[in-house]
C-alpha positions in Angstrom: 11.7 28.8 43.6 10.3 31.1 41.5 8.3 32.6 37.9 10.8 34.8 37.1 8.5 37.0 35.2 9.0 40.5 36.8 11.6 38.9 39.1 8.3 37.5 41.1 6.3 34.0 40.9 4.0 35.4 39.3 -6.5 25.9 60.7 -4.9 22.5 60.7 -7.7 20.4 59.5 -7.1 17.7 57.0 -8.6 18.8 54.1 -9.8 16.4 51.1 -8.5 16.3 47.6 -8.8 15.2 44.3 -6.3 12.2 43.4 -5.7 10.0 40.4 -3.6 8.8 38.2 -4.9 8.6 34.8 -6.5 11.5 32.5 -3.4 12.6 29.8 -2.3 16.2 29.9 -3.9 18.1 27.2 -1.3 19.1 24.1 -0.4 22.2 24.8 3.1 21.8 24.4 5.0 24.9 23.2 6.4 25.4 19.8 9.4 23.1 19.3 8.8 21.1 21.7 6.8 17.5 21.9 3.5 17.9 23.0 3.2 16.2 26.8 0.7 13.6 25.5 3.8 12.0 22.7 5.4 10.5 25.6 2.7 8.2 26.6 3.3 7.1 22.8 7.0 5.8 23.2 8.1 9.0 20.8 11.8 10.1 21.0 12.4 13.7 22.2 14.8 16.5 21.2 18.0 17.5 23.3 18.7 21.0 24.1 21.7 22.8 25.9 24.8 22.1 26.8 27.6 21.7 29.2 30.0 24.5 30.4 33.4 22.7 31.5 35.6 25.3 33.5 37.4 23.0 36.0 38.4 19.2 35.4 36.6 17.7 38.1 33.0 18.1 36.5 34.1 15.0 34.1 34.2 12.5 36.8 30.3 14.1 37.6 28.9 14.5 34.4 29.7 12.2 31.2 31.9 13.8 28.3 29.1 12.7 26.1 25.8 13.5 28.0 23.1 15.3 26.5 20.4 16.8 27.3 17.0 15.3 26.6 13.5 16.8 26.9 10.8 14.8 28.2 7.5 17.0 28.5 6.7 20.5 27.9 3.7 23.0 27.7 3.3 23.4 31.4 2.8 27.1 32.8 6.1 26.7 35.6 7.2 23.4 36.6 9.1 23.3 40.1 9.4 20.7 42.8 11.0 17.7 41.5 11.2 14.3 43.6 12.0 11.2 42.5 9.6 8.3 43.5 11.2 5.1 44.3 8.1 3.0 44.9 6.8 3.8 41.6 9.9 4.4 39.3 8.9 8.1 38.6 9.3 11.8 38.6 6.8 14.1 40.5 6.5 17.4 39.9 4.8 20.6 40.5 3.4 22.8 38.3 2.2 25.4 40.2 0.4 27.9 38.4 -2.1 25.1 37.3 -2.2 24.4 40.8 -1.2 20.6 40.4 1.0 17.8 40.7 2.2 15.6 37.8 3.9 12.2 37.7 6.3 11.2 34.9 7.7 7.6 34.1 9.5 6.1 31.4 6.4 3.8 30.8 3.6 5.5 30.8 4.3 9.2 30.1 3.3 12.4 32.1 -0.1 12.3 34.0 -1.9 14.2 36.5 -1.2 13.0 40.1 -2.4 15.4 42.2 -5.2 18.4 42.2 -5.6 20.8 43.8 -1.8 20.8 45.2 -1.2 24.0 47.4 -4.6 25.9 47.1 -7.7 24.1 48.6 -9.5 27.4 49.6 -13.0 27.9 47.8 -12.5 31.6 47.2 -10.7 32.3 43.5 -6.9 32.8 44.1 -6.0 35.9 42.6 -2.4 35.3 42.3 0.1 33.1 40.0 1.6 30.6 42.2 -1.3 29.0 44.2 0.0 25.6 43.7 2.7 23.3 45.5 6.2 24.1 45.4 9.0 21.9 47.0 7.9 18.3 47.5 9.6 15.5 49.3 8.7 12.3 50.9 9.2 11.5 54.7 10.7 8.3 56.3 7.0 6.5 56.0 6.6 7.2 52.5 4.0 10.0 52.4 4.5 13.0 49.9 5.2 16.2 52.2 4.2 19.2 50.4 5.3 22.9 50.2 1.9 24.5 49.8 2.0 28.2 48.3 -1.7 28.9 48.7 -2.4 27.3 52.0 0.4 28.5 53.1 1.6 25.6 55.1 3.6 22.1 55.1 1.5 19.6 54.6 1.3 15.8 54.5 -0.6 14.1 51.9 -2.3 11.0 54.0 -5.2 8.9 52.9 -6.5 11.5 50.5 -6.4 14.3 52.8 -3.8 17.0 53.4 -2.7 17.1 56.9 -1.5 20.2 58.4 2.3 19.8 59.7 2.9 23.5 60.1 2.0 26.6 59.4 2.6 29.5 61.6 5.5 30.4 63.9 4.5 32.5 66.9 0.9 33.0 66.5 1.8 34.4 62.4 0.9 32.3 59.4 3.9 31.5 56.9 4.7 33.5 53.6 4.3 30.6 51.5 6.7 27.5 51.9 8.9 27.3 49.1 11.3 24.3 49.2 12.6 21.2 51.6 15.0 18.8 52.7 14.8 15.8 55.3 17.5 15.6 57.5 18.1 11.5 58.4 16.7 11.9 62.0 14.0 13.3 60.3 14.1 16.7 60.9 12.6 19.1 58.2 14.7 22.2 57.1 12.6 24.9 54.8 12.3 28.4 53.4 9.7 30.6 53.7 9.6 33.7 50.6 7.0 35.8 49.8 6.5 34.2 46.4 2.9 32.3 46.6 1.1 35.4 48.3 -0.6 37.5 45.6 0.9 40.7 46.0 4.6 39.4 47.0 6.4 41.2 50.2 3.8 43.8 49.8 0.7 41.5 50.5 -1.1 42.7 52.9 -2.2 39.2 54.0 1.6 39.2 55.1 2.1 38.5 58.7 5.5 37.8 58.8 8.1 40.5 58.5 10.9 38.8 57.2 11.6 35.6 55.2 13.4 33.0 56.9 14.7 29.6 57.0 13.2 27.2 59.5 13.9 23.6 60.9 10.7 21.3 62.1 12.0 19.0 64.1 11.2 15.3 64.2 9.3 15.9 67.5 7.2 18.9 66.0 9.7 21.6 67.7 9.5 24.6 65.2 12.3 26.5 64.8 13.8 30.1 62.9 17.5 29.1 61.8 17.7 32.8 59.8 16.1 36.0 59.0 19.3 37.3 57.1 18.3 35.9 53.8 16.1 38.6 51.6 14.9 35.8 49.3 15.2 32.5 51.0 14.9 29.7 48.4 16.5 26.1 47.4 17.9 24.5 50.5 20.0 21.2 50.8 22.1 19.4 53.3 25.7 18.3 52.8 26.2 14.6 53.4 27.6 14.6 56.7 24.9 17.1 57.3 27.0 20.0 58.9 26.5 22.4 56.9 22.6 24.1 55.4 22.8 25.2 52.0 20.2 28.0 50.8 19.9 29.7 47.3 19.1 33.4 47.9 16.7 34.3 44.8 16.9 38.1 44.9 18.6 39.9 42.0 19.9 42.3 44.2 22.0 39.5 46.0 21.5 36.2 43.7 24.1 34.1 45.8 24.1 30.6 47.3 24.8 30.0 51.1 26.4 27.6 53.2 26.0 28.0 57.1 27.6 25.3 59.4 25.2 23.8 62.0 26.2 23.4 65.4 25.9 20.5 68.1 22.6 22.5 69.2 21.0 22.9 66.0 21.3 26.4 65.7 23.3 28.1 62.7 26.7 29.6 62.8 27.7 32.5 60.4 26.9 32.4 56.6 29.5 32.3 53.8 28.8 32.4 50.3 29.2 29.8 48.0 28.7 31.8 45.1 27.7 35.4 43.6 25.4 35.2 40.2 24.3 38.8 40.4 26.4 40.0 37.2 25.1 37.3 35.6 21.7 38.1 36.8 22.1 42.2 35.5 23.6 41.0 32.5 20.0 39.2 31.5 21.0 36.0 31.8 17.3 33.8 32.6 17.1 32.5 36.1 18.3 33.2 39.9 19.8 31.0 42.0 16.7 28.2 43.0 16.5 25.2 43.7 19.6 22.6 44.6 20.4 19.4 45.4 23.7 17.7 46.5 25.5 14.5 45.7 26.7 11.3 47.9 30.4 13.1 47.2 29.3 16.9 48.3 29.2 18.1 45.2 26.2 20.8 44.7 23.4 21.0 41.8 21.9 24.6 41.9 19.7 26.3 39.7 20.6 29.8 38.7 20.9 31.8 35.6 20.7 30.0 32.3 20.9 26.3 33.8 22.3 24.4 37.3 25.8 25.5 38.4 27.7 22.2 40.1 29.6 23.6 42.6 32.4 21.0 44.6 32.2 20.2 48.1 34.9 22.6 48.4 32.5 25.9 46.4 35.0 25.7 43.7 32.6 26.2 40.6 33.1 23.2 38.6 30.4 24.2 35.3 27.1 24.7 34.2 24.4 22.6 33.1 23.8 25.1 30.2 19.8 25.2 29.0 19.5 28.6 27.7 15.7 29.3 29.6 14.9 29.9 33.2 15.4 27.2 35.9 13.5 26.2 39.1 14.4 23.3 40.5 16.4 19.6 40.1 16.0 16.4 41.5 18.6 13.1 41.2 16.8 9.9 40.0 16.7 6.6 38.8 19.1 4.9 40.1 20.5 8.5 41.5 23.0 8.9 38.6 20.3 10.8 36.4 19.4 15.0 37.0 16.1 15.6 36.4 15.6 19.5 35.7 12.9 21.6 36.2 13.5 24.5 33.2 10.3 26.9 33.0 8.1 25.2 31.4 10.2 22.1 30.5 11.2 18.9 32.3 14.4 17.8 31.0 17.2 15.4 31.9 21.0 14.8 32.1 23.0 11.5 32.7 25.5 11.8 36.0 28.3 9.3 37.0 28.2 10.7 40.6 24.8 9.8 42.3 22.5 12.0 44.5 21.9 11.6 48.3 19.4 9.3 49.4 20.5 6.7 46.3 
C-alpha cells in the first residue's frame, strides 16, 4: 500500500515498545472534515462519495441506500485496517507517524501502538517508517507488516518478535500487506515502499519484489518475482486462488494465481487493468483488498475500492473521490471500513467478509 505522492510512499530480537490505550489524537483534522478528537464526543460525521453501479449484482453486496460516513481524519496516510473482535474495534496504521491507532464506536480514535514499524534509534529519513498491513494470528496476537524494520513481526507481551525477515541470507524490502491462510500459513508482499530511497535504495538487498508464503511451521517461501509492484493480497474462500494488487502505474492491475496441491503458484491472469484510469489522473493504484464469504473482491484502486465478483466481472466502485490504501470488513462483517488518505471512512454491506 502506498503514499501516492510521486507514485511512491513517500537481528530477531524482541524489541520493547511503547503501548497504551488512552491519550486523544491531537485536532488536526483537515479542513472539512471533524477533527479526530469529536468522536470521542458522540458528534455525527459527514458522508462523502458515492457508489458506481455498472452490473446488477453489486445490489445484493452493497445496500441501494448506503452512504458513506467519515469517522476520523487528519492523519498523514492511514493503511492497514483489521478489525478487532475482542475489543469491538478498528486498528489501523498510520504510517508516516509511525503508529497504530484504535477506533471504536464508544470511545473514539486513540493511540494503540508507538513506535509501529520503526524501533531503530537512528532518525529515519524516509516517509513510511511505520507499520503497514496488520492482521491477527490464530492466538490472538497482532502480526505486523513493519516498513522500517523491515520484517514481520509479532506483537507479544510488549515486545516485537521477529517472525521473518530475510530470505536467503537478504533482508526484505519492506513488508507491505497480509493474509492468514486457515492452516495458518502467512501469504505477503514485499515492495520497495518503506525504504527511503524506493527501488533505488541502496540499503536494497533484494533484486526483485515478490510475494512470499511463511508457512505455519516457519518454512519461508518465494511464490513470485513477476510482480513489479507487489501489493494487497487476499485469499478466495476455498482458498485456491492468491489474489495480489500490482501498484505500479505502469501496470496498475489486480492478479489472481491458482495454487496448487504443493503450494507453489500456477500462471497469473488478470483480474483487472486500471492503468487508463491511472494516466487519466484519477487518485489511487490498485492497493489493498479483501474478499467476501461469497468471493466477491473489495480492492482499492483509483478514486475508491472496485468490487470485483468471484467470477472478475467488475461489479462498481465504492466511489470517494481521494486516494485509497486499504479496507477491512467489520462489525459483524457486513460493514467496509476504508482506509482513504488521510481518512477512515465506512460503508454498510449485506454480504459479509471472510473470517465473520
Amino acid at each position: 500500500m502506498i503514499n501516492l505522492t510521486a507514485f511512491r510512499r513517500f537481528s530477531p530480537l524482541a524489541i520493547p515498545v511503547t503501548f497504551w490505550m488512552g491519550g486523544m489524537l491531537a485536532a488536526i483534522g483537515s479542513a472539512g472534515i471533524p477533527h479526530p478528537a469529536a468522536l470521542a464526543q458522540g458528534k455525527k460525521q459527514g458522508t462523502i462519495g458515492r457508489v458506481e453501479r455498472k452490473d446488477p449484482r453489486i445490489d445484493a453486496l452493497i445496500p441501494k441506500d448506503a452512504v458513506i460516513e467519515v469517522l476520523a481524519a487528519g492523519f498523514k496516510w492511514t493503511e492497514g485496517p483489521v478489525w478487532d473482535k475482542k475489543n469491538n474495534a478498528l486498528l489501523f496504521t498510520d504510517i508516516p507517524n509511525n503508529r497504530v491507532m484504535i477506533w471504536s464506536e464508544r470511545e473514539g480514535v486513540k493511540t494503540y501502538l508507538e513506535p509501529s514499524g520503526y524501533t531503530g534509534k537512528n532518525k529515519f529519513t524516509g516517509y513510511e517508517p511505520g507499520a503497514n498491513g496488520l492482521a491477527f494470528d490464530k492466538d490472538g496476537y497482532l502480526i505486523l507488516c513493519q516498513h522500517g524494520d523491515r520484517r514481520i513481526a509479532r506483537y507479544k507481551n510488549g515486545t516485537f518478535e521477529t517472525l521473518v525477515d530475510r530470505y536467503m541470507g537478504k533482508r526484505f524490502n519492506s513488508p507491505n500487506d497480509l493474509v492468514f491462510a486457515r492452516n495458518g500459513d502467512l501469504y505477503f508482499t514485499d515492495p520497495p515502499y518503506g525504504l527511503p530511497q524506493g527501488v533505488k535504495d541502496p540499503a536494497k538487498e533484494l533484486d526483485f519484489q515478490g510475494v512470499f508464503r511463511l508457512s505455519a511451521k516457519g518454512d519461508l517461501t518465494l511464490l513470485t518475482k513477476e510482480m513489479s509492484r507487489p501489493n494487497g493480497i487476499g485469499l478466495s474462500p476455498d482458498e485456491k486462488t492468491l489474489y495480489v494488487a500490482n501498484s505500479d502505474p505502469e501496470r496498475a492491475v489486480w492478479m489472481a494465481f491458482p495454487i496448487k496441491d504443493d503450494g507453489t503458484l500456477g500462471p497469473g491472469k488478470v483480474i483487472h487493468d486500471a492503468t487508463a484510469e491511472v494516466k487519466a489522473g484519477k487518485p489511487g493504484l490498485p492497493d489493498g483488498l479483501k474478499v467476501d464469504q461469497k468471493g466477491n473482491i473489495f480492492a482499492t484502486g483509483p478514486d475508491g475500492v472496485f468490487v470485483f465478483a468471484p467470477d472478475f466481472t467488475y461489479l462498481g466502485k465504492i466511489v470517494i473521490g481521494d486516494r485509497n490504501a486499504n479496507c477491512a470488513f467489520g462489525n459483524d462483517g457486513s460493514v467496509l471500513y476504508i482506509c482513504a488518505n488521510d481518512k477512515i471512512v465506512r460503508i454498510k454491506t449485506t454480504t459479509k467478509g471472510l473470517g465473520f
